[in-house]
N, C-alpha and C positions, 0 to 999 in steps of 0.2 A: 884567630888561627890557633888552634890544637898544634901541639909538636911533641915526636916523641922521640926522646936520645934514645937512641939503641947502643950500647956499651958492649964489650966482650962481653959479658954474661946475656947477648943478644938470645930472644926466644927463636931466634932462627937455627938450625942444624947447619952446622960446619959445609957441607955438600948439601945446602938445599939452595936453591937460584934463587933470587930474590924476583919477589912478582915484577911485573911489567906493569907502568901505567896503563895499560889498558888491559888487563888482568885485574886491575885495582879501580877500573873507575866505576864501578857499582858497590860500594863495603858495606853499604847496609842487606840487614836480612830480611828479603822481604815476606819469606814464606816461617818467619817468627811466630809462635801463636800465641795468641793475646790471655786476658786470663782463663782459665780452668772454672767450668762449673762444679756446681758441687757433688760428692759423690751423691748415686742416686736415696741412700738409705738418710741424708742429712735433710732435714726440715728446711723451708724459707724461713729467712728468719723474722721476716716480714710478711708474716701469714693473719688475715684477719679473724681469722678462725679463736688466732691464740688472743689477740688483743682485749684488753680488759676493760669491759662498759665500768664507765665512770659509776652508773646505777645499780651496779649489780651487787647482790649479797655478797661478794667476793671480795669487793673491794669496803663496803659496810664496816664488814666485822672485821678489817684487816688492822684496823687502827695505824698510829704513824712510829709503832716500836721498830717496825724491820728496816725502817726507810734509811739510815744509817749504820745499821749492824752489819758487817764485812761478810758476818759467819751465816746469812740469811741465804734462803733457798735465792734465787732469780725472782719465781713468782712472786714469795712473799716481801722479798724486797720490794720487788715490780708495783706489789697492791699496795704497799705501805706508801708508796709515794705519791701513787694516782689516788690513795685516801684523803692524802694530807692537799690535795690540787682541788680537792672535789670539796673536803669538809673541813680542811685548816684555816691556817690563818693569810694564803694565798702569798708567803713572801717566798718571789721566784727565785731572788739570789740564793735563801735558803735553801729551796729546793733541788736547783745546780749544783750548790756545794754537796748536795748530799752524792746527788747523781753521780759527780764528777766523785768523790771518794769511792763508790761503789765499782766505777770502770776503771779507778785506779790500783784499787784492792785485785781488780778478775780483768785487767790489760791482758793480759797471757794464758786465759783461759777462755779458750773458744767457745763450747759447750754452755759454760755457764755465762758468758756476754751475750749469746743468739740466745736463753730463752726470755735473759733480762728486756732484752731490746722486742723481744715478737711479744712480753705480755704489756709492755708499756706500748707498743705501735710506734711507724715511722714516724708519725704528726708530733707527738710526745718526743722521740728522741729528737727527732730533729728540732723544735723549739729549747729541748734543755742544751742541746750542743750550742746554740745562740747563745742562751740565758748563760751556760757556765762561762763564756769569755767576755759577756756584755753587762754584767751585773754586779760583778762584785767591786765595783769604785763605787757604789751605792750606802754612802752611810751609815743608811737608818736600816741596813736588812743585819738580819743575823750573819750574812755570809760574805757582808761587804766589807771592804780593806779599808773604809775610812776617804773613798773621795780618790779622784785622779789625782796626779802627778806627786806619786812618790815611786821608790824604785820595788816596793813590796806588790804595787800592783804589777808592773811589767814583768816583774818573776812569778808571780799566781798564775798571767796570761800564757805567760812561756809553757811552763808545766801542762796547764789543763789543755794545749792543743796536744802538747807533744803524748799525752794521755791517750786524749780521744785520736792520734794517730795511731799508735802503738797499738789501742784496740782494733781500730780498720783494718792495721793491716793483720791481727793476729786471725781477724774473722776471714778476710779474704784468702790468707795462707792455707787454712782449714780448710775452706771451702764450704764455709758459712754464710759468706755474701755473693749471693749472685747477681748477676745481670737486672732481673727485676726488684732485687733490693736496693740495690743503690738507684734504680730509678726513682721506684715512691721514697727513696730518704731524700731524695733530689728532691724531689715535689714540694716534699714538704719543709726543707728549707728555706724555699723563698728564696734565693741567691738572687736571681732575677731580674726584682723589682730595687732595682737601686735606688730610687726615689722615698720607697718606703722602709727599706734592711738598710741603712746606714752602715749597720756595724758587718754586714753578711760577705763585702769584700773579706775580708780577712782570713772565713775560714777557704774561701778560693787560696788567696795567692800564703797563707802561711802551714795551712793543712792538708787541703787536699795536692797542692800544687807540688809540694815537699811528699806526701806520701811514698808505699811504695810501689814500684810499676803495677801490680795489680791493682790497685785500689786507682791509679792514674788512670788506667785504660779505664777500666768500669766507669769513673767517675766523666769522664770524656765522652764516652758515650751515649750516659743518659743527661752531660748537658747538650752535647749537641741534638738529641733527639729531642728537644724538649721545643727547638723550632719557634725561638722568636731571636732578636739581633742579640740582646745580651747573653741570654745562653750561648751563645752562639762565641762571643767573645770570653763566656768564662772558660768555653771548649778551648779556645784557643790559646786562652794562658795558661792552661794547665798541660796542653801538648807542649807548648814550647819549653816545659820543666821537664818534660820525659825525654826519656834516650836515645841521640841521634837515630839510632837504629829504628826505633820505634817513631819515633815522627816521621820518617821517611817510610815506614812501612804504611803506616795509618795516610797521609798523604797520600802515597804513592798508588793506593789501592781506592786513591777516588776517580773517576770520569774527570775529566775537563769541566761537565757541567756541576756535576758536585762537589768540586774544589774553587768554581767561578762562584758559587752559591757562597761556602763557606767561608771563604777570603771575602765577600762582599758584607756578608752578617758580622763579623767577625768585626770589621773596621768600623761599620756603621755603628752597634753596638757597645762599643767600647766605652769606658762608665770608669769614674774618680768614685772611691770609698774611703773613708777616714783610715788614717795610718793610725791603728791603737798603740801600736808600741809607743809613739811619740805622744797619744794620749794619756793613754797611763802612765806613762813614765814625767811630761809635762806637761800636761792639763793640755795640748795644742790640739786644738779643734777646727785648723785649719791647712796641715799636711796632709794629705792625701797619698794613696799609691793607684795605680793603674792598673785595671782589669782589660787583659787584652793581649794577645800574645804576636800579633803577626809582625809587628817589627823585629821582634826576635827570633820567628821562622825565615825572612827575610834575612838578617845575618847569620842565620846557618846555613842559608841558600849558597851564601856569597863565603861559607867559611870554608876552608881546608886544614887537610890535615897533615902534616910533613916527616916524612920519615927519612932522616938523615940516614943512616948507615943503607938502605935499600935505596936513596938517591930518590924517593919517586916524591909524588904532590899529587894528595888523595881528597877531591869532593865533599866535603860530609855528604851533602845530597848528591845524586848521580845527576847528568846533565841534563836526561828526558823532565823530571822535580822540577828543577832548577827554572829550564823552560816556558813549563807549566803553569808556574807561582809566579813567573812575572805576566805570564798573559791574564794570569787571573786576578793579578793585582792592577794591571792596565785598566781593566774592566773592570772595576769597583773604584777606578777613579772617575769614571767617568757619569757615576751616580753623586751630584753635587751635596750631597749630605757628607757623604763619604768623603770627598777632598776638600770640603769644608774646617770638617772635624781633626783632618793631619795637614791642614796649611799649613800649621805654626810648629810642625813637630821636625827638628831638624833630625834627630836621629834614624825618624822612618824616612826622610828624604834621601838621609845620607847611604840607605840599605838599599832603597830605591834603588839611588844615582850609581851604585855599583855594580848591582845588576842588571840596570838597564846600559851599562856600558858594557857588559860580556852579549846582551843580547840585543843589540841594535841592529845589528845587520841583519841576522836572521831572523829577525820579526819582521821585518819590512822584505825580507825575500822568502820570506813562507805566503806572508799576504799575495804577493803577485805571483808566486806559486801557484796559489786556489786560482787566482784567475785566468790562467793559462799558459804555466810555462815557460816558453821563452816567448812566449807572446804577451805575455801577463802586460797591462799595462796601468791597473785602477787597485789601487791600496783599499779600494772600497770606503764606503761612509763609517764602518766599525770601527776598522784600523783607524785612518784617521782620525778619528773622535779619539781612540786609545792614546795615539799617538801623541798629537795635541795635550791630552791631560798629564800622562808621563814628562815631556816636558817644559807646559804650566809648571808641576809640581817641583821637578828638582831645579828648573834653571831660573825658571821669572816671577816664584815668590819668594817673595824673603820670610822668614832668614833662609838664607842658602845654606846648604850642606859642602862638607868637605870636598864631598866627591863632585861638583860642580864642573870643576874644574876641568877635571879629566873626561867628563862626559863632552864637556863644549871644546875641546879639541878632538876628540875623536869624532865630533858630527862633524866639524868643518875639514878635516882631514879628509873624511870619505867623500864629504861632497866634493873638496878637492880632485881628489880622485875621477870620482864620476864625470866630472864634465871635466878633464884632460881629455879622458878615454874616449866620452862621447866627441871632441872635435878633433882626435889624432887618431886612430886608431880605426883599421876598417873593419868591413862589416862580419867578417868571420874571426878576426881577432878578438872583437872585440865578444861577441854570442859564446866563443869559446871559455873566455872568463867569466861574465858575466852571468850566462846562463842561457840570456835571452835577448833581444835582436837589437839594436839601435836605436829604433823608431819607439819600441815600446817601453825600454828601459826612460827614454828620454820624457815619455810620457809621466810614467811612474816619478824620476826625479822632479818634476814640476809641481807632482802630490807632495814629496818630502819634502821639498822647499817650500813650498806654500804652507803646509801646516807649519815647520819651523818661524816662517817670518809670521805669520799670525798670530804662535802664543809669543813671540817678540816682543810684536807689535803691543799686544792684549795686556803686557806686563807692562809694558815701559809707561804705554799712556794711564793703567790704572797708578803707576807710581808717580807719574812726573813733578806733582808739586810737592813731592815728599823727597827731599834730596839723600837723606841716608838710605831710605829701601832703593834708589834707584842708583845709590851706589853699590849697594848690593847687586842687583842685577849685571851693571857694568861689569863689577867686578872680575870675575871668570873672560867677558867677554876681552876686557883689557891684557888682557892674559894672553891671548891671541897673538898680539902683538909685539916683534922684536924691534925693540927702539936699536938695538945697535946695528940694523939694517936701514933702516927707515923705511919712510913711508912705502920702498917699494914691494918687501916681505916677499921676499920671494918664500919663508916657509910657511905663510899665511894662506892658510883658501879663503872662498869668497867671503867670510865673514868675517876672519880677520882683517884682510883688505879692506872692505868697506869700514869697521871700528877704526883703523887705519886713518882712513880718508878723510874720515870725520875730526881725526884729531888736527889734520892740516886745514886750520881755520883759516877763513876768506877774511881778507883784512888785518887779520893778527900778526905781531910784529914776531921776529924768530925770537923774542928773548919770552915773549904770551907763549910760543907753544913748546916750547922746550922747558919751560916751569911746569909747563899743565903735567907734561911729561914726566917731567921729575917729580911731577907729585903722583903720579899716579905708580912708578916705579916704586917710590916709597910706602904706597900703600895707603895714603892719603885721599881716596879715590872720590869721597865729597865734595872735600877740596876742590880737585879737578874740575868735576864735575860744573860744581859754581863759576868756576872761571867760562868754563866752556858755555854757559848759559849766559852770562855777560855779556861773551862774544858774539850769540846769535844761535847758537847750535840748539836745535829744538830735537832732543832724544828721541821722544815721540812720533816722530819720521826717519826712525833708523830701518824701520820693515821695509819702507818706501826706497830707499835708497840701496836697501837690498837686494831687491826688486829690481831695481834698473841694473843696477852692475852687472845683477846675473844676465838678465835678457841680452845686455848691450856688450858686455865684454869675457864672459862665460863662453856662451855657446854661439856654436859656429852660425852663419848667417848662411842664407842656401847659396849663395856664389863661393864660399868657400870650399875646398875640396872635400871635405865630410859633412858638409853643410846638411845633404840631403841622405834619405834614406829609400831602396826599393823595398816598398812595402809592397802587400798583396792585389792594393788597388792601384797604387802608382806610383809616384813617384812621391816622398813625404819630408817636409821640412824639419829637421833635428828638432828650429828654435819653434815651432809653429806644435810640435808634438810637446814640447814642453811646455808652451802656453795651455793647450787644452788641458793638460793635466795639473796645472798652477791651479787655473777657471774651477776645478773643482772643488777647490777647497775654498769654503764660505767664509769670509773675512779675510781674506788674507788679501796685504796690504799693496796696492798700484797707484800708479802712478797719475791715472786716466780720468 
């Protein structure tokens, strides 16, 4: 969460009103424009035209005197180097060091870095940009520091990006680097293939990702154009380094299907690269960093920004974003590579479980929106599948996230809710709140609950002979429950009830269940757990039991007085509408 004091020296005018939250709930710009091409009279700088044949008399007679000299043209620099690549003695680190002196010498000269980089070509800069931060722990080269882990390499590394930053962005500011320069420099660095660039993470998340907004946007562009998963992920950790304003612009200006695309590439594609700093610095050839930015678009989704002296609490995203990035991230869980690959990640669980807790309700009542209204009564095979994955991922794999917690009271809360309303409330009271009719809403609860006891279920039995993950799962679920109520919970809905129920063991003496109690109050929820399995209690029929409570003591029975509903064909059973719509969801757990 952003927060800004505003003190008397406030940028606000004495007499000016302070905005209104809803004056304030869109603050990003969406109509921002992204980089400036070049003016028309400036070359590409990446022109094959200029690029220098390694065979040509040009680079022949150039020899390797300019390849170092500060005070050298561009070209003749340019030739001096592709001489020495072509006819020397092929040592790269030497090479980079030269490179990298040259673009440190003309950092801040536009002019003369476009014509150095257009006669060398993109293929060429973009391997010396590798070579100058991947080479020189190399020993035996001229230009090596003697070998990892000392502190003289991670300051050489430091320098030579912040270098070849300094140059990006001086070429970008100019208006030397366009749109299709930074694509073929893209191309040709390989970033990509993380199997084969090892060390190519790096210039993602400590070059380009750090650059400045212009060099961000261009450089976001041509990896996402480049249209396979890891590009696609390096796209995305380098948005999530750019400016609220600017993610929410670039975001905000995709379709639904071109943000369900990119959020799906983006996760699937996410890739470990060697952490050189900790290479260099101690020989560790096995810390890693993450290429991949959507956890962290995910916590800007879920951030705000608060402004004391105006009183108000401003979105970073606007709430339409917000929406959009969780339906899109529903929908890339539900490709098993995808939720595979963030089972074990608790912090995207935890961004998850936050903003699938701002947006539960209205996900599940936009879905029986599309299907009709106040008639809607089918969450559909999509939704559900969405549904289902959502929460697999935050509540019934371990490790769980913080926000666990708070999401499994807010579903049993509402379900709470829903089935009062459905057996108290008649049929115009209840369409006036809800939206939509008795019959069909009851329908639609039997989907939510069905898929809730399903990934339950799906979790408990894949944990059951593992006692710590399935006290993980518990855990949120025990939460539910007010022991200084007991068993009868009246602040409990059906799922605390039943977790409840389960703790009043058959046969157990009151000193058994009031330990299990006390352990699990304490936070010892293994513990418990063991006891509980001693006793009989098989976890893995907690859906099952779910299942019945809701059918048998939930919802009203048709002799009771809102038992039934007049529907359009006749006359229709509350609990009989909420069966049919259980039946739809495949796996979900009965009794029968």
């Amino acid at each position: 969460m952003a927060i800004s004091l505003e003190t008397g020296a406030s940028p606000l005018l004495v007499n000016q009103t302070p905005p209104t939250p809803t004056e304030q709930a869109s603050p990003v710009l969406h109509n921002a424009t992204g980089p400036q091409p070049p003016a028309p009279d400036v070359p590409a700088t990446f022109d094959e035209a200029a690029r220098l044949d390694e065979d040509s008399d040009t680079v022949f007679n150039a020899g390797n005197y300019a390849m170092s000299d500060t005070s050298a043209s561009p070209e003749d620099a340019a030739a001096s180097l592709v001489h020495e690549q072509r006819w020397g003695h092929g040592d790269q680190a030497a090479q980079a060091q030269y490179f990298n002196e040259q673009v440190e010498a003309h950092k801040d000269d536009a002019p003369w870095l476009s014509a150095y980089f257009a006669a060398l070509g993109e293929d060429r800069v973009a391997d010396l940009m590798r070579l100058s931060i991947t080479e020189t722990a190399n020993p035996y080269s001229t230009g090596g520091l003697g070998g990892s882990g000392n502190e003289g390499a991670v300051t050489h590394y430091e320098s030579t990006v912040d270098t070849l930053r300094t140059a990006l962005d001086t070429l970008a500011k100019d208006g030397y680097l366009s749109q299709a320069d930074m694509n073929a420099l893209y191309g040709g660095l390989d970033l990509d293939t993380s199997d084969r660039n090892v060390f190519g993470p790096t210039l993602v998340s400590d070059l380009f990702a750090n650059s400045s907004p212009e060099v961000q946007e261009l450089f976001f562009n041509a990896a996402l154009a480049e249209g396979n998963d890891n590009s696609a992920a390096i796209a995305s950790h380098v948005l999530a380094n750019m400016s609220i304003d600017a993610q929410a612009r670039i975001l905000g200006g995709m379709s639904q299907a071109e943000l369900d695309s990119f959020v799906e590439m983006s996760m699937k594609g996410q890739f470990e690269g060697i952490d050189l700093r900790k290479y260099f610095g101690e020989g560790d050839t096995h810390s890693t960093v993450t290429i991949g930015g959507i956890t962290q678009i995910l916590a800007n989704a879920n951030d705000v920004t608060v402004y004391y002296h105006a009183q108000i609490v401003v979105p970073d995203y606007p709430p339409e974003l917000q929406t959009a990035l969780f339906d899109a991230t529903a929908r890339a869980l539900t490709n098993e590579d995808v939720f595979n690959k963030f089972a074990d990640d608790a912090q995207f669980k935890d961004e998850l479980g936050v903003l699938a807790l701002k947006q539960h309700d209205d996900f599940l009542d936009r879905a029986l929106d599309a299907d009709g209204g106040a008639n809607g009564e089918d969450l559909g095979s999509t939704t559900r599948g969405e549904y289902s994955k959502v929460l697999e991922m935050t509540l019934f794999t371990p490790p769980l996230s913080g926000s666990a917690e708070s999401l499994m009271r807010h579903i049993d809360a509402r379900y709470q809710d829903i089935g009062n309303d459905l057996a108290t409330m008649d049929d115009a009271a209840f369409e006036d709140k809800y939206g939509r009719n008795r019959g069909a809403m009851a329908a639609a609860y039997g989907q939510m609950t069905g898929v809730f006891f399903e990934a339950l279920d799906a979790g408990l039995t894949r944990v059951k002979d593992d006692a710590e993950k399935a006290a993980e799962i518990m855990d949120p679920l025990f939460k539910l429950v007010d022991f200084g109520v007991g068993k009868g919970l009246e602040k409990a809905g059906p799922i605390g009830t039943v977790v409840s129920q389960v703790l009043d063991l058959t046969g157990a003496s009151d000193a058994v269940k009031d330990g299990i109690k006390e352990k699990i109050k304490d936070g010892h929820i293994e513990d418990a757990l063991q006891d509980m399995m001693d006793h009989g209690v098989d976890l893995s029929q907690l859906g099952e039991e779910l299942y019945e409570h809701m059918s048998d003591s939930v919802l009203p029975n048709r002799t009771d007085p809102n038992g039934t509903y007049q529907g359009p064909n006749g006359d229709v059973s509350i609990k009989d509408a909420w069966q049919n719509g259980y039946d739809f969801v495949e796996g979900a757990p009965t009794t029968s």
